[in-house]
C-alpha positions in Angstrom: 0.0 0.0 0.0 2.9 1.7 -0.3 3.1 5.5 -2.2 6.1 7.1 -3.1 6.3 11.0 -3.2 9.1 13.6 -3.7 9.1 15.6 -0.7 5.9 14.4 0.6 5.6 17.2 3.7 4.8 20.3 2.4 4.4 23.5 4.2 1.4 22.2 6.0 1.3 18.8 6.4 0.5 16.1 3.1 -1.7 17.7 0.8 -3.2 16.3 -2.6 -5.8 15.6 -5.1 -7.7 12.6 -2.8 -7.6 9.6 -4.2 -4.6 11.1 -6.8 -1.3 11.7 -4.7 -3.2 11.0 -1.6 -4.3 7.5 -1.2 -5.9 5.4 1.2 -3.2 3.7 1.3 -0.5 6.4 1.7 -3.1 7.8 5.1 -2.7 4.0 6.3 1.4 3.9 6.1 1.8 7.8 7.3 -0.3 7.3 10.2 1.8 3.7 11.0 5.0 6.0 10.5 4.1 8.9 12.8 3.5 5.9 15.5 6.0 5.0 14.9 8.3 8.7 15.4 5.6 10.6 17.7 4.4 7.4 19.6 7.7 6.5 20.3 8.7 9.9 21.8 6.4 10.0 24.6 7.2 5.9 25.6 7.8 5.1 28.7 6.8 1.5 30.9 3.6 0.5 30.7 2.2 3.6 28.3 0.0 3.3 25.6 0.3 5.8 22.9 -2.3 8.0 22.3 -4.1 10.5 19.3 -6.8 12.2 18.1 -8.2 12.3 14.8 -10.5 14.7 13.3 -11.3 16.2 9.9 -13.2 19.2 7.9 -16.6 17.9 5.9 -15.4 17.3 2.9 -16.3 14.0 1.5 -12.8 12.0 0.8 -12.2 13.1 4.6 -14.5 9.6 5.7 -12.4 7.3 3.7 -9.0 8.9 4.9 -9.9 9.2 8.5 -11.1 5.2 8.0 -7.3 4.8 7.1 -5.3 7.2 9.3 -7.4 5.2 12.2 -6.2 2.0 10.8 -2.7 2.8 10.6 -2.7 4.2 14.3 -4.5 1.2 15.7 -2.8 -1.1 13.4 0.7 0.6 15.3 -0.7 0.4 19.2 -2.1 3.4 19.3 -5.0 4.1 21.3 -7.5 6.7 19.2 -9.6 9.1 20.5 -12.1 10.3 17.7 -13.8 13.3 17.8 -15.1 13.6 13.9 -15.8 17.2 12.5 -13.5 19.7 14.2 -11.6 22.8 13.6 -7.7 22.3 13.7 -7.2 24.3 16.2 -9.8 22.3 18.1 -8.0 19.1 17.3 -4.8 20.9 18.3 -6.1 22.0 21.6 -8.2 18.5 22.8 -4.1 16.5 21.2 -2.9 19.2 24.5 -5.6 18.9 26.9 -6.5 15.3 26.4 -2.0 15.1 27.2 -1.7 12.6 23.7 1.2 11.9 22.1 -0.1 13.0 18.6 -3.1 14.8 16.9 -4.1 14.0 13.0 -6.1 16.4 11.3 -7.7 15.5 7.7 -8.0 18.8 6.1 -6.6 20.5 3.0 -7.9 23.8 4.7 -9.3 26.7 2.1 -8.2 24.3 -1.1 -11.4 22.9 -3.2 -13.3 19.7 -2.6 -11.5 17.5 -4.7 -8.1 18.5 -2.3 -7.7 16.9 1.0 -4.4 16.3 3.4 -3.4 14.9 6.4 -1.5 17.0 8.9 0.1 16.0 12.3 0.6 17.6 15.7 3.2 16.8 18.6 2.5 16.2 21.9 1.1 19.1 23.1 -0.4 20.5 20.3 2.4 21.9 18.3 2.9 21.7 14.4 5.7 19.3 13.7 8.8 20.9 12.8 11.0 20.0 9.8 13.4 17.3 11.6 10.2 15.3 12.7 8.7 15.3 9.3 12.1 14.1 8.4 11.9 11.3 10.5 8.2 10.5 9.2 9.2 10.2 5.8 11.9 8.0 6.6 10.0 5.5 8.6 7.5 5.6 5.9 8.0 2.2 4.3 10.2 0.8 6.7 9.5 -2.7 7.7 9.0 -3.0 11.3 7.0 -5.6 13.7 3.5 -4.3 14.4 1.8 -5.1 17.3 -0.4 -8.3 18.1 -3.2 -9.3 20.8 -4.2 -6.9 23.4 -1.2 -4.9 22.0 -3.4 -3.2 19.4 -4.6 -0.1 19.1 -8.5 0.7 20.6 -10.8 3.5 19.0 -12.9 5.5 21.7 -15.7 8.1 20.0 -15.1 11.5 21.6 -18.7 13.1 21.1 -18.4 15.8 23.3 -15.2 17.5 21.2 -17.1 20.0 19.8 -18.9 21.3 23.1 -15.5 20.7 25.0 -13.7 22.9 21.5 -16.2 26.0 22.0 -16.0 26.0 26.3 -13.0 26.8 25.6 -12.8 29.4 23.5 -15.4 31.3 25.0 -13.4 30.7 28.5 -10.4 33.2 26.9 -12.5 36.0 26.8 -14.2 36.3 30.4 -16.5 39.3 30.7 -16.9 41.5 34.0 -19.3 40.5 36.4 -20.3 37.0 34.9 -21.6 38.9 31.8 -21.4 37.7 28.6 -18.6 38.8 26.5 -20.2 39.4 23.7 -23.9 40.6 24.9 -25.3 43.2 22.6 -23.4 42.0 19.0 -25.2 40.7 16.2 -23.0 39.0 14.0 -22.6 36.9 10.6 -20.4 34.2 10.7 -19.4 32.5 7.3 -18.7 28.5 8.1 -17.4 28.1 4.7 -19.2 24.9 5.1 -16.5 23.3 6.8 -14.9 22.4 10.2 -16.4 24.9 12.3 -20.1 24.7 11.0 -21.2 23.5 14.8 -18.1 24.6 16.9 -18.5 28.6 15.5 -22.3 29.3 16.2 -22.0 28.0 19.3 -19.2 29.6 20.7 -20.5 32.7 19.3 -23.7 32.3 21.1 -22.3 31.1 24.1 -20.3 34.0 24.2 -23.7 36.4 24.2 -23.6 37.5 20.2 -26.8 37.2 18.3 -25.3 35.5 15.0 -26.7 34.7 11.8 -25.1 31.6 10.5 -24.3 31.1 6.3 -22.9 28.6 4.7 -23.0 26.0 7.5 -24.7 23.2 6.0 -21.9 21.3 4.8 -22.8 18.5 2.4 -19.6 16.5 1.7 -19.0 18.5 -1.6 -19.5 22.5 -1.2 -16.5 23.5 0.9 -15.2 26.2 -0.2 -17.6 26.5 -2.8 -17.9 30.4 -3.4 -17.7 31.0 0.4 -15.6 31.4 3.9 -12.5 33.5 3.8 -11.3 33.4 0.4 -15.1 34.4 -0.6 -16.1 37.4 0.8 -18.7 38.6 -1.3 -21.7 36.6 0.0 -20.1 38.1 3.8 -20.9 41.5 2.7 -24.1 40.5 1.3 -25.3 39.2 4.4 -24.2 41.9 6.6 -25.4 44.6 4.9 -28.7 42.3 4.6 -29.0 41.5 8.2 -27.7 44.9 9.5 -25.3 43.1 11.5 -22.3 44.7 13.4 -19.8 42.9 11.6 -19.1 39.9 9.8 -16.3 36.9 10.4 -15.3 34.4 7.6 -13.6 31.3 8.2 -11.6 29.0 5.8 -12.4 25.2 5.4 -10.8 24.0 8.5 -11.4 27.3 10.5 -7.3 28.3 11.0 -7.8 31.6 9.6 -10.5 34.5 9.5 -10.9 37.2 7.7 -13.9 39.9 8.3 -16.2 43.0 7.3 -17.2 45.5 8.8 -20.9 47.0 9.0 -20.5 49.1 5.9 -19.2 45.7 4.1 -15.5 46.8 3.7 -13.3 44.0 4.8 -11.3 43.8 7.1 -7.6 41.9 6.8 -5.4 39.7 8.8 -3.1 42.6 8.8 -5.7 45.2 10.5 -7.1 42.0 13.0 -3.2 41.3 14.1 -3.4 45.3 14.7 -6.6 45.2 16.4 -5.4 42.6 18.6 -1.7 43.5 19.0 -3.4 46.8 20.6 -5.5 45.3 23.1 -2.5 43.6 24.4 -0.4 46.2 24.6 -3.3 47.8 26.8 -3.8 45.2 29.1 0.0 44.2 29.8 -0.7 40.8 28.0 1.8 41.5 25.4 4.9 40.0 25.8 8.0 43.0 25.1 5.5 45.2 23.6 6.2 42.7 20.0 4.2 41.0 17.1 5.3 38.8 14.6 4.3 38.6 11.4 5.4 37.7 8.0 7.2 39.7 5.3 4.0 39.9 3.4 2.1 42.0 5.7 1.5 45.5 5.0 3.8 48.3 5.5 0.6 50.0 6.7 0.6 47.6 9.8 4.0 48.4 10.6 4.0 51.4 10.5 0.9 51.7 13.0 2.6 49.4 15.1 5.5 51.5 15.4 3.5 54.8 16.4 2.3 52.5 19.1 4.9 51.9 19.9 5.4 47.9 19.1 8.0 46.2 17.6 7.0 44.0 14.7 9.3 40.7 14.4 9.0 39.8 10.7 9.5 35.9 9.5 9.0 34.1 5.9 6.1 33.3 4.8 4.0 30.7 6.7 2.3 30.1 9.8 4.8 28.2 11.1 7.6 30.5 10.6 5.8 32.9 12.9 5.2 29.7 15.4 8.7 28.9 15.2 9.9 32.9 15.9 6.9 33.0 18.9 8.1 29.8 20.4 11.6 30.5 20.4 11.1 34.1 21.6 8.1 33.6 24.0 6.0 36.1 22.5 2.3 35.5 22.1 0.9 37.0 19.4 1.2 36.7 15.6 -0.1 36.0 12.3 -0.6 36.6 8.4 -2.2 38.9 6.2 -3.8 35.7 4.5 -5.9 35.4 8.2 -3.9 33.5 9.9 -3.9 34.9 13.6 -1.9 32.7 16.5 -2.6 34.0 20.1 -0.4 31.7 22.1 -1.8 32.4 25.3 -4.7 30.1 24.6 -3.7 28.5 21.3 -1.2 26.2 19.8 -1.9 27.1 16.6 -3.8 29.5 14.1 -7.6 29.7 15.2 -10.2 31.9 13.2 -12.6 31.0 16.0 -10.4 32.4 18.7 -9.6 35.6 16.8 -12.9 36.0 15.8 -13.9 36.1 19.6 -11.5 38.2 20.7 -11.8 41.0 18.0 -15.6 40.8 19.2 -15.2 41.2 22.5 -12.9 44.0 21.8 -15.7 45.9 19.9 -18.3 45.0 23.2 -15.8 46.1 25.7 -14.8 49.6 23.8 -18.3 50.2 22.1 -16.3 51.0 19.2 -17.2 49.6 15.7 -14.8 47.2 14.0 -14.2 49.9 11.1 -12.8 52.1 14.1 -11.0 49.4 15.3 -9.7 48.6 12.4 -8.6 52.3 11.3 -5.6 52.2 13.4 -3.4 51.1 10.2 -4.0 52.3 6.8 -3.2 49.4 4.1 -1.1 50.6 1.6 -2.2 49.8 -2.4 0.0 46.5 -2.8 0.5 45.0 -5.8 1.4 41.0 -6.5 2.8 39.7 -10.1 3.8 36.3 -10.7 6.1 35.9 -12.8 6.8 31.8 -14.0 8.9 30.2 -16.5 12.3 31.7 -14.7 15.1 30.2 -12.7 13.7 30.9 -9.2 17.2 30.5 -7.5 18.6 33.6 -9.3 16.7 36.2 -7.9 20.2 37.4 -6.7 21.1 38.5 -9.9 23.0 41.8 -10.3 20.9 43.7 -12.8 18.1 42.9 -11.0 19.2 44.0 -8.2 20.0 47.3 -9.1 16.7 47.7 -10.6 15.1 47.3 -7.3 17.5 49.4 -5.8 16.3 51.8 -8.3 12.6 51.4 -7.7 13.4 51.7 -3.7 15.4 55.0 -3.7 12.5 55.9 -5.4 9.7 54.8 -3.2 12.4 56.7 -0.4 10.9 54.7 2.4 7.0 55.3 1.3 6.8 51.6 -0.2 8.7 48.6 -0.2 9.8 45.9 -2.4 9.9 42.3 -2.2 10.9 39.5 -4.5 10.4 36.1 -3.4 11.0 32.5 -5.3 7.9 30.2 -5.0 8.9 27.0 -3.4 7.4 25.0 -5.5 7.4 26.2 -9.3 9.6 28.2 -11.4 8.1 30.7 -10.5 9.0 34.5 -8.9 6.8 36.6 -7.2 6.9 40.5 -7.1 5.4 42.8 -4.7 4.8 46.0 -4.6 3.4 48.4 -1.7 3.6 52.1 -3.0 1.2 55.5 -1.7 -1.1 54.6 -5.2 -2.0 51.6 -6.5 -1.3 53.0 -10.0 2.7 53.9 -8.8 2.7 50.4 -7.2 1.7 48.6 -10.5 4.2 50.9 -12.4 6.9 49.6 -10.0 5.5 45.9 -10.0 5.1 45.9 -13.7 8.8 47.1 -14.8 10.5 44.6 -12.2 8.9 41.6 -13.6 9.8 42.8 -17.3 13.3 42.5 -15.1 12.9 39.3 -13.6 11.7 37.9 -17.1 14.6 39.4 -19.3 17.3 38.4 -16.6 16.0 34.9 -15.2 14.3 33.3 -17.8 14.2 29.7 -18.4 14.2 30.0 -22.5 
């Protein structure tokens, strides 16, 4: 049952085309080699390994989590099941429940047709690069598996969902036993995934009035013209319902993005600012610093600064900003994409938990989310891909002093930022500039660059 792939871990976990790179088969002998590396790391006498295994709603996600159960029980490991559930959630009950590994079946915002298979440590963390190593390694090895009472037992965990959502509406107490988030009516876009149960309930819970779309997943329509990467049908139902403000979550609910009453959205950017102030306010953030990615906006910086708060940038990817919050101890961080990691009550990215806290900020100030948000102004930024060029030459000396060029012109206004895709031959250029027509000027003449210098032909 063996598949073999070239550099099977990606960024996040496996991901694939279900039933194309990822197999039932391939589920079965990952999950037997992540026993294998994760189950091992917690042995001592007498334990028994333990996971849990959830997944988002989309329809390949029964047949893999059949397999990934398989291959864990098939390995000794005891499994505790908890069905439908965010990531974070699965994150959180892999920490709480103290097991040696979590397994979520997701492929996050992709289409249907995608799914993937990602793994947490004990304790809820994202596996880092030498683990996946080791993963890969064991992956078709050909070891003893257990026999007899030595197998692996599968335990239903039906109260994962209620257990998910008391906890997330724990992080943001209100005074005096009120509810947090008394007085707000809100739309929250399920994106017909993960959080379809876990969001309206925490919501609610919390005290909001909410108006739920898009959570009546089907197998099939995740994703499908909704949640975080489609905002359109947000606005719509904001403006329709008159609500406050509106939250929209991706497939497996790790990121949110959001829109205001007026139906102007609102960016990971402007929720890290939102957020990043709050804590500043209440002493909770640790050396006054937020980390973020290189792809935020200049905007955010810059309001960060006149806050006086150091931004800590990283690559691209939540879990270069884990990494840099881990190893530094701050608490706070995130992505322009959504992606918002408040480590205080998270091990991971959770558009449930931001959602609740951005909320609670707009209860406990009265202010409106479009004030909130108006702390930064995003500068016009401008993306061009550029493919079909040698992605490892981005160092070249013409091109370089053609963004010199464009930067001594910007003089500090805008920025630059060429980055090689780690996958294709492929080169991206942004450009942040004061107008969106100067920042596609820019954008435009150093991909003409990047094409002339670095092409493949």
């Amino acid at each position: 049952m063996s598949t073999s792939v070239t550099r099977l871990f990606g960024t996040d976990g496996v991901r694939g085309r279900a039933n194309g790179v990822l197999t039932a088969g391939l589920a079965l002998d990952l999950s037997v080699a992540a026993a294998r590396v994760l189950g091992d790391a917690g042995e001592f006498e007498g334990h028994r390994p333990r996971a849990v295994v959830g997944r988002d709603t989309r329809i390949s996600g029964e047949f893999l989590e059949a397999a990934v159960v398989a291959g864990l029980a098939s390995a000794g490991v005891d499994v505790h099941l908890v069905g439908v559930l965010p990531t974070p959630g699965v994150a959180h009950l892999t920490d709480v429940l103290d097991a040696d590994l979590g397994v979520m079946i997701s492929a996050s915002h992709n289409p249907m047709p995608d799914n993937g298979i990602k793994f947490f440590a004990r304790g809820g963390h994202k596996l880092d690069d030498a683990l996946e190593e080791q993963i890969e390694a064991r992956l078709h090895a050909d070891e003893p598996l257990p026999t007899g009472a030595d197998v692996g037992r599968v335990h239903p965990h039906p109260e994962a969902v209620q257990r998910y959502a008391d906890h997330l509406v724990a992080t943001v107490p209100a005074p005096d036993g009120a509810r947090p988030l008394a007085g707000l009516r809100l739309v929250l876009d399920c994106a017909e995934g993960a959080a379809y149960d876990a969001g309206p309930r925490a919501l609610e819970a919390a005290g909001a009035t909410v108006v739920a779309i898009h959570a009546s997943p089907d197998g099939l329509n995740i994703n499908d013209g909704c949640g975080s990467t489609h905002l359109e049908p947000l606005r719509k139902a904001v403006l329709e319902h008159g609500a406050d403000a509106g939250f929209a979550l991706d497939g497996d609910a790790d990121r949110m993005l959001a829109v205001d009453a007026a139906g102007d959205v609102v960016d990971g950017d402007q929720v890290l600012a939102i957020l990043a102030l709050a804590g500043r306010e209440t002493g909770s953030l640790v050396d006054d610093t937020v980390v973020a990615t290189v792809m935020s906006n200049l905007g955010f910086v810059q309001a960060m600064e006149a806050a006086g708060i150091t931004v800590a940038r990283t690559k691209v990817g939540d879990r270069y900003v884990l990494e840099q919050m881990r190893a530094s101890g701050f608490v706070l961080g995130g992505e322009q994409s959504g992606h918002v990691i408040m480590s205080r009550h998270a091990t991971t990215g959770d558009g449930l938990l931001a959602t609740l806290h951005v909320a609670a900020r707009m209860a406990a100030t009265g202010r409106s989310l479009a004030d909130l948000a108006g702390v930064m102004t995003r500068l016009p930024q401008v993306l061009v891909n550029v493919p079909g060029v040698d992605k490892d030459r981005t160092d070249d000396e013409v091109l370089a002093a053609a963004v010199a060029e464009e930067e001594a012109v910007l003089a500090g206004s805008g920025r630059v930022l060429l980055r090689a895709s780690g996958t294709e031959p492929l080169v991206r250029v942004m450009v942040e500039a004061p107008s969106m027509e100067q920042a596609q000027g820019v954008a435009d003449r150093l991909a003409g660059v990047v094409r002339e210098r670095l092409s493949l032909a």
